[in-house]
SELUMPA-147951 format. One record per residue (C-alpha): residue number from 1; residue in three letters; chain; x, y, z. Coordinates in Angstrom, 1 decimal, m for minus. Example, Ala and Ser with C-alpha at 12.3 -4.5 7.8 and 13.67 -1.06 7.14 Angstrom:
 num residuo cadena      X      Y      Z
   1     ALA      A   12.3   m4.5    7.8
   2     SER      A   13.7   m1.1    7.1
***
This chain:
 num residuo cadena      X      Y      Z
   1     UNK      A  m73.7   m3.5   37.2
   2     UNK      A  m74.5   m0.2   37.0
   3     UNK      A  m77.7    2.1   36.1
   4     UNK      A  m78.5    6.0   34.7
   5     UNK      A  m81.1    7.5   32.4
   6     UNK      A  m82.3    7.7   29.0
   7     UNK      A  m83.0    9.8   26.2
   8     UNK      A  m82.7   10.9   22.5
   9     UNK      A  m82.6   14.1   20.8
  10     UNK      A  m82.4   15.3   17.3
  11     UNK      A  m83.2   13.9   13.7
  12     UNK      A  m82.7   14.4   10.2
  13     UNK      A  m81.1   13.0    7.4
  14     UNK      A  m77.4   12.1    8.8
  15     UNK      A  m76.4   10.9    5.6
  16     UNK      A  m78.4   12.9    2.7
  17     UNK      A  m76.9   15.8    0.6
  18     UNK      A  m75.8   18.5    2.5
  19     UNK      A  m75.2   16.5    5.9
  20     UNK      A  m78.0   17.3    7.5
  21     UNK      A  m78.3   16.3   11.5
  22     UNK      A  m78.2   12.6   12.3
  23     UNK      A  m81.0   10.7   14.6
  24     UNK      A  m79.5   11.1   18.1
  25     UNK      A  m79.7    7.9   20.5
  26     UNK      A  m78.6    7.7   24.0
  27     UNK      A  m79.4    5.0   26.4
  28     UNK      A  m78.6    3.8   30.2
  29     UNK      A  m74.9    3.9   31.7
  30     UNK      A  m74.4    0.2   32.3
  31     UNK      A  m72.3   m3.0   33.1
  32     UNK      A  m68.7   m3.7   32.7
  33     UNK      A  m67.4   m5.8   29.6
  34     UNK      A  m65.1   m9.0   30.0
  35     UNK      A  m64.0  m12.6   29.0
  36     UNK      A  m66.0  m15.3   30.5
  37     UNK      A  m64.6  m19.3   31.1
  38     UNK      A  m63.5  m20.7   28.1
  39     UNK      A  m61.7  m23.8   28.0
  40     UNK      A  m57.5  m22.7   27.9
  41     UNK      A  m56.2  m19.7   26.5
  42     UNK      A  m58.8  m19.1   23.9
  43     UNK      A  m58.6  m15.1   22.8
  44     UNK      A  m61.7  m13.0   23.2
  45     UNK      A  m60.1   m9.6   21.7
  46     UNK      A  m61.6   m8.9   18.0
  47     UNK      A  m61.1   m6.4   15.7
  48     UNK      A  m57.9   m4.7   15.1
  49     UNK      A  m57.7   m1.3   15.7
  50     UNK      A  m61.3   m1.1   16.5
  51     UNK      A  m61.2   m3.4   19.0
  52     UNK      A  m64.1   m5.3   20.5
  53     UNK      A  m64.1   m8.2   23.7
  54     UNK      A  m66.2  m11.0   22.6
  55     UNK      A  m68.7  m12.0   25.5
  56     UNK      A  m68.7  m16.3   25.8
  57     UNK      A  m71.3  m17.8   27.3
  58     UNK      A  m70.1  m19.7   30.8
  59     UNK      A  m71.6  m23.1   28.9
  60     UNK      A  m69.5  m22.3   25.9
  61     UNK      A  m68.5  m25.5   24.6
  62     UNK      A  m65.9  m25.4   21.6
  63     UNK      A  m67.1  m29.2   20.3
  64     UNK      A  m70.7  m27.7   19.9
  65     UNK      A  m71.5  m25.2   17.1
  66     UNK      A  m73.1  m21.7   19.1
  67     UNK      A  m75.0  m18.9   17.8
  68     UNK      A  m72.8  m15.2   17.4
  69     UNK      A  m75.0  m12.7   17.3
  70     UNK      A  m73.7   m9.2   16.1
  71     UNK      A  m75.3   m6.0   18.5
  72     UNK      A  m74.8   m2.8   17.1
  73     UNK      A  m75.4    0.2   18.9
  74     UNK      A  m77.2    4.0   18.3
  75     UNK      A  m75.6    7.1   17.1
  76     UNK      A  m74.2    9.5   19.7
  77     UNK      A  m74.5    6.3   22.4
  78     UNK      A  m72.1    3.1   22.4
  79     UNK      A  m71.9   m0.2   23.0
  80     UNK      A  m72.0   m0.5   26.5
  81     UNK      A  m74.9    2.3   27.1
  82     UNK      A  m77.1    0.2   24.7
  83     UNK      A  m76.6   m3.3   26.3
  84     UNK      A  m77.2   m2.2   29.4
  85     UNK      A  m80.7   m0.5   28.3
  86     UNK      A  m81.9   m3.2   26.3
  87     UNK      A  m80.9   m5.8   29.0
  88     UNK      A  m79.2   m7.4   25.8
  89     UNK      A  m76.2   m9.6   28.0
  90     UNK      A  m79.0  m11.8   28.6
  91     UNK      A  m78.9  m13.4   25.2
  92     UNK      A  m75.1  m14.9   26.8
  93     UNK      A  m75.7  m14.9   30.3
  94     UNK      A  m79.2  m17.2   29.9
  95     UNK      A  m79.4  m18.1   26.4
  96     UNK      A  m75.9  m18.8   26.0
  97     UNK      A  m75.3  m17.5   22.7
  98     UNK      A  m72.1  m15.7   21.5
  99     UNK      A  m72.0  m11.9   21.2
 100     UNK      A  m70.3   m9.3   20.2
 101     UNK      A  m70.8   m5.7   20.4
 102     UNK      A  m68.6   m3.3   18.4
 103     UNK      A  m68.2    0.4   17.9
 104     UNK      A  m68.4    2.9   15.4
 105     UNK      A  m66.4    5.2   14.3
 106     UNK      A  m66.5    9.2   15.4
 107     UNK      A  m67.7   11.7   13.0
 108     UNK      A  m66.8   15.4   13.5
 109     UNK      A  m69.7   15.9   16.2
 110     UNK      A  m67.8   13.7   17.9
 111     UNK      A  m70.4   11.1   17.6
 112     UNK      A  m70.3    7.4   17.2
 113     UNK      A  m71.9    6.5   13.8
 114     UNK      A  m72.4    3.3   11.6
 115     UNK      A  m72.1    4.1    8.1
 116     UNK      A  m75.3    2.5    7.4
 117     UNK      A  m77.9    3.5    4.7
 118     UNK      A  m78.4    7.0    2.9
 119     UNK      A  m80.7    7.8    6.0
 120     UNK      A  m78.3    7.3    8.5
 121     UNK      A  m76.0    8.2   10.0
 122     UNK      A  m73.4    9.3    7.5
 123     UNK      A  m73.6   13.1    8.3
 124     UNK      A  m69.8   13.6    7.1
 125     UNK      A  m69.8   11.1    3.9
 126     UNK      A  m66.9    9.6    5.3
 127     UNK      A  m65.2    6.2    3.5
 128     UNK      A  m65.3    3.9    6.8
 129     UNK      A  m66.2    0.3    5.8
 130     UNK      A  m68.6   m0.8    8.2
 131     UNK      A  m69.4   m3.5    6.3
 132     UNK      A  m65.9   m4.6    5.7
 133     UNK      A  m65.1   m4.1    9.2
 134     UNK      A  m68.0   m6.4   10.7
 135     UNK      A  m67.5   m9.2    8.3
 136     UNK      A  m64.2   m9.3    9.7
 137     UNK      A  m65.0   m9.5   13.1
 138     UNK      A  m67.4  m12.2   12.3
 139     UNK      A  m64.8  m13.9   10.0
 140     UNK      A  m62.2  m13.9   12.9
 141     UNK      A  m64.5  m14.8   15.5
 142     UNK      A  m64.9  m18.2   13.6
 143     UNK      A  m61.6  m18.9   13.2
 144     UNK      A  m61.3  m19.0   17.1
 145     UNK      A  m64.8  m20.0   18.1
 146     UNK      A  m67.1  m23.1   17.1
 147     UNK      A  m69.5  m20.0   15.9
 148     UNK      A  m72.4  m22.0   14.1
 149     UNK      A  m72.3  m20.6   10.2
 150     UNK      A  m76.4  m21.2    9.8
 151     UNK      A  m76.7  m18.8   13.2
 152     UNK      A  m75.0  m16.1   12.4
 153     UNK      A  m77.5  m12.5   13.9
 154     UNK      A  m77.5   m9.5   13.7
 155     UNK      A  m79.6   m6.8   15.5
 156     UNK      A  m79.5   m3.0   16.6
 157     UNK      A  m81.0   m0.2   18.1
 158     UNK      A  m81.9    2.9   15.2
 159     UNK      A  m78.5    3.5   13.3
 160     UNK      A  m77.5    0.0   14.5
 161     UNK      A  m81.1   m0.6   13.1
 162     UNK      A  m80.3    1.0   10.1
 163     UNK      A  m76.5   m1.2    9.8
 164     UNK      A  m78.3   m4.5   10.3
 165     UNK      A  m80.1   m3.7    7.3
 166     UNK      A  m77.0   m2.7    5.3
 167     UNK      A  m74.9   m6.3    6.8
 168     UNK      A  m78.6   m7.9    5.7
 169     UNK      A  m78.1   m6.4    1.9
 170     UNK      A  m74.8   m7.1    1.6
 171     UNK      A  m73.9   m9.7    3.2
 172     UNK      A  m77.0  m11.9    3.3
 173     UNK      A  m74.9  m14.9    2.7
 174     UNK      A  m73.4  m14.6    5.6
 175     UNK      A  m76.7  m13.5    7.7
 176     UNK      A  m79.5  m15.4    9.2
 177     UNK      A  m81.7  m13.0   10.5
 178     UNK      A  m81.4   m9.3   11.7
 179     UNK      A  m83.7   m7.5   14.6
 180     UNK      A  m83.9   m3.5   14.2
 181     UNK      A  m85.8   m1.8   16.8
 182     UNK      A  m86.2    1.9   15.7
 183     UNK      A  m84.3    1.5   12.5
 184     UNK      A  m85.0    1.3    8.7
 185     UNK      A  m83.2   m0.2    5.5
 186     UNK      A  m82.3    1.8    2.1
 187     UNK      A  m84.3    4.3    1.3
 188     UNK      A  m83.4    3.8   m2.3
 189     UNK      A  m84.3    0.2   m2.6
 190     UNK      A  m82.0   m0.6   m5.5
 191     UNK      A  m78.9   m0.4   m3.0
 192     UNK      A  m80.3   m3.2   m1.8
 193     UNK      A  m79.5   m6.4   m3.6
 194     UNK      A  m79.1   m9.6   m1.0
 195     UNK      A  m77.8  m12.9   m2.6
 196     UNK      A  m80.1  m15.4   m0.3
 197     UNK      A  m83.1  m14.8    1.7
 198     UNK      A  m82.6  m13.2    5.5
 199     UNK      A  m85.4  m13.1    8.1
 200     UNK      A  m86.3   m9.8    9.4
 201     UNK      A  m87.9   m8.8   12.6
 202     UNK      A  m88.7   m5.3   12.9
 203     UNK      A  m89.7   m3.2   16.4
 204     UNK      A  m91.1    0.4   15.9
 205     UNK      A  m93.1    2.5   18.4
 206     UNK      A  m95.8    4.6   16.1
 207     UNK      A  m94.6    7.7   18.7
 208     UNK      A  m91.2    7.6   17.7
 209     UNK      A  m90.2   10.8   17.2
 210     UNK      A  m86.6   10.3   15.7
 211     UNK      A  m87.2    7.9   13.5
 212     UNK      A  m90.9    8.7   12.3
 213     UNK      A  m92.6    5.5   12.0
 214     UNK      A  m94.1    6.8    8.4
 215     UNK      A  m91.0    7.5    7.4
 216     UNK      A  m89.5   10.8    6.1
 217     UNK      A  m87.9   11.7    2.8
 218     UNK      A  m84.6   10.5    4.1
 219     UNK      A  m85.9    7.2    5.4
 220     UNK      A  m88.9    4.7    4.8
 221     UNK      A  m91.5    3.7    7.2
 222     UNK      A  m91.4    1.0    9.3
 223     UNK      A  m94.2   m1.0    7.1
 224     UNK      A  m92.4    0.4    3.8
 225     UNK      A  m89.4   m0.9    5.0
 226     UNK      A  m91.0   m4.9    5.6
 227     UNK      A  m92.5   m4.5    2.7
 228     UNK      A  m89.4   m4.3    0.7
 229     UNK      A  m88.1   m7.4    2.7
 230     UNK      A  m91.0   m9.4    2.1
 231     UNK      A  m90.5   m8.7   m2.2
 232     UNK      A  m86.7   m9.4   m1.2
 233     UNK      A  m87.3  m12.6    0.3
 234     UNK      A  m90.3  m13.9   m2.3
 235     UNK      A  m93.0  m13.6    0.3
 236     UNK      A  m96.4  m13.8   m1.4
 237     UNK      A  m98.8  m13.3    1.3
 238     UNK      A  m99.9  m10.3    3.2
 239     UNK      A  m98.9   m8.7    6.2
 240     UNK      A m101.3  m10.5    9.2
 241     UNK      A m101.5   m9.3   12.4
 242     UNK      A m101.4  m11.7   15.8
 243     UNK      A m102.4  m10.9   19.2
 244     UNK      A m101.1   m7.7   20.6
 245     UNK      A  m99.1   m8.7   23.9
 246     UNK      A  m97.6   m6.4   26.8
 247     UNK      A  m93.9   m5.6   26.0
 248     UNK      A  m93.2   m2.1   27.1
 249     UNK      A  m93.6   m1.7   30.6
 250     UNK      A  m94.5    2.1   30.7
 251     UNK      A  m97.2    1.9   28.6
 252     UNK      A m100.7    0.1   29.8
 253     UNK      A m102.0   m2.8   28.0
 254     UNK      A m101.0   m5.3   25.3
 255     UNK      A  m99.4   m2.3   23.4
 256     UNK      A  m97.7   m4.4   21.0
 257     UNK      A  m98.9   m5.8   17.8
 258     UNK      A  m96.8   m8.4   15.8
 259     UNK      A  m97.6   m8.9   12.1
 260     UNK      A  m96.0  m11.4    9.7
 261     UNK      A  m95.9  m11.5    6.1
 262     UNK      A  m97.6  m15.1    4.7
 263     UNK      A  m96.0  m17.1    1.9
 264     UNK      A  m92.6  m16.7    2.6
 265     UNK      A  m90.4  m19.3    1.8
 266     UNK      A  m89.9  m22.3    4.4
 267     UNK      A  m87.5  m21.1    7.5
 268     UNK      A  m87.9  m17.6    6.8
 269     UNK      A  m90.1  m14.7    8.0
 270     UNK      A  m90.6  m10.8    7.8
 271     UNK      A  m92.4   m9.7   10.9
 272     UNK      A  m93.1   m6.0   11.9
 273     UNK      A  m94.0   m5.2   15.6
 274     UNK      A  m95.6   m2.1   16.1
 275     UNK      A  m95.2   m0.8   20.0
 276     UNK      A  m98.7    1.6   19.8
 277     UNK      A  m97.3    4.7   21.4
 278     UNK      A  m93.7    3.6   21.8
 279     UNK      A  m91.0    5.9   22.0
 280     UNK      A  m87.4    6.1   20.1
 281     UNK      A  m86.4    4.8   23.3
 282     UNK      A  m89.2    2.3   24.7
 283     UNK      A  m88.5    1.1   27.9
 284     UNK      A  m89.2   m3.0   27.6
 285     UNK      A  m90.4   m5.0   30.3
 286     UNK      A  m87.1   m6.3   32.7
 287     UNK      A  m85.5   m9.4   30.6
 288     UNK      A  m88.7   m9.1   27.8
 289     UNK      A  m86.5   m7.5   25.1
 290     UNK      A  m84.0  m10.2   25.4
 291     UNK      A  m86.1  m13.3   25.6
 292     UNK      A  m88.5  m12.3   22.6
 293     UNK      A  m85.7  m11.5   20.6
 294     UNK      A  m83.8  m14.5   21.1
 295     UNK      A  m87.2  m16.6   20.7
 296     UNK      A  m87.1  m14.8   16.9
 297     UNK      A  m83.6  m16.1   16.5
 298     UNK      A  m83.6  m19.0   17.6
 299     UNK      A  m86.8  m20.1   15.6
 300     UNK      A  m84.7  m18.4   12.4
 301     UNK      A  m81.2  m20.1   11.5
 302     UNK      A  m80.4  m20.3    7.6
 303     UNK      A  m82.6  m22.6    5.5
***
C-alpha cells in the first residue's frame, strides 16, 4: 500500500462546442494491482489493447455466480489513484465481489478521459467507444468467470460519474445499478433512451466546485439529474429524504442526507445523497465509502 494527497482543479464543458476545459480530478497515489487465488490457470488480463487486471476475490468460487462490478475513474487521474482514495478494493478484499477497473483513453492534454456525456469529458470530440470498449470487458470477463448476469455494477468518481450514466443509457440491459459520486448523466435527456429499468444512487457534495451541484449549462444538477432517472425508471413518488448520517470524515456532524424517490417499481430505486458541504473530492470516513456502496448494490440486483 501506499499513500499521497488529493486534489482537483479546473471545470468547464470538456465535451461542448468549442472544447472548452474538462472537470479535472485527481486523487491519492495508492496500492499495487494483481491476480488473486483462483482455482488453476484462470486468466485475469482483460481488454485488448487497453488492458485491464481483473481483481478476484480470495473466496472466488467458479460454481457460485459473483457480482463484477465495473469502477471507472476521473479525468486527469487513473485507475489506481481513484481506488486507492475511495478505499474501493474493499468491495473484493471484504465483500468479495469481482472488480474491474479500466482506463481511458488520453486526449491531447494528455489526460485520461471517458467519453461520457456532452458534459464530459470529450474536450477533443474524439470517436473512442467507451461504451463498446466496457461492454467488452464485461462480455469477456463472463466468459472466464461465473460473473452473476442480474449483478452486473457500475460506479465512478465525476467523469467515471458521468460514464456510468452513459453504460446505464445504453446498455441498461446489461446494468443493474450504477453509483456516481460527483458525476451527472446527459444533459440533453433525449440521448438517453435505456431498454429496462437501472437503479441509481447518486453522491454529490452541495460545495462541489467542479461539478456544480446545480448544475451548469453543460451539465445538470445533481437533483435534475435523479429526476430524470426517476421518469426513466417509472417512479411515481417524490423525492423523500431519510436521516442524515456521518459519512465524510472532515466535516462535523451527520452531513449527509439520503433521499429516495417513492413508487418505483419493485427491486429498483433512485436515491440522491447530498454530502452538505462536500467537496469534488470528499474525503469519506476509512472503509465508509466502500461498505455503503456495496450495501446499495447488494440490496439492487436486476428485477
Amino acid at each position: 500500500c501506499g499513500s499521497g494527497a488529493a486534489g482537483a482543479a479546473g471545470a468547464g464543458n470538456p465535451a461542448g462546442a468549442g472544447g472548452a476545459g474538462a472537470a479535472r480530478d485527481a486523487g491519492a497515489a495508492g496500492i499495487a494491482d494483481g491476480p488473486r487465488a483462483v482455482d488453476g490457470p484462470r486468466r485475469t488480463a482483460f481488454g485488448g489493447d487497453r488492458p485491464v487486471t481483473l481483481q478476484v476475490p480470495e473466496t472466488y468460487d467458479p460454481r457460485k455466480p459473483t457480482p463484477l462490478v465495473v469502477f471507472l475513474h476521473g479525468y486527469s487521474a487513473n485507475a489506481l489513484v481513484n481506488r486507492a482514495f475511495l478505499g474501493v478494493d474493499d468491495l473484493v478484499d471484504k465483500f468479495g465481489m469481482l472488480m474491474v477497473a479500466p482506463e481511458g483513453t488520453i486526449d491531447s492534454r494528455n489526460n485520461q478521459f471517458w467519453n461520457a456525456t456532452d458534459g464530459c469529458c470529450n474536450g477533443d470530440g474524439s470517436p473512442v467507444d467507451d461504451v463498446a470498449y466496457l461492454s467488452g470487458l464485461v462480455r469477456d470477463i463472463k466468459a472466464t468467470y461465473n460473473v452473476d448476469p442480474k449483478r452486473v455494477y457500475v460506479m465512478g468518481h465525476s467523469n467515471g460519474g458521468f460514464m456510468s450514466y452513459r453504460m446505464a443509457c445504453d446498455r441498461a440491459g446489461e446494468i443493474a445499478a450504477i453509483v456516481s459520486l460527483a458525476g451527472d448523466t446527459w444533459l440533453d435527456d433525449a440521448k438517453c433512451n435505456p431498454s429496462e429499468h437501472v437503479s441509481v444512487l447518486q453522491i454529490h457534495g452541495d460545495a462541489d466546485r467542479v461539478i456544480a451541484y446545480g448544475g451548469s449549462a453543460y451539465f445538470p444538477s445533481a437533483q435534475g439529474t435523479v429526476e430524470r432517472w426517476a421518469h426513466h425508471d417509472g417512479c411515481t413518488g417524490a423525492l423523500t429524504p431519510g436521516a442524515p448520517f456521518d459519512f465524510e470524515q472532515q466535516l462535523a456532524g451527520a452531513e449527509t442526507t439520503p433521499a429516495t424517490y417513492g413508487g418505483c417499481p419493485a427491486g429498483i430505486d433512485v436515491a440522491l445523497w447530498t454530502i452538505a458541504g462536500g467537496s469534488h473530492l470528499p474525503v469519506f470516513k476509512p472503509g465508509e465509502f466502500a461498505r455503503r456502496v456495496f450495501d446499495f448494490l447488494d440490496a439492487h440486483p436486476k428485477p
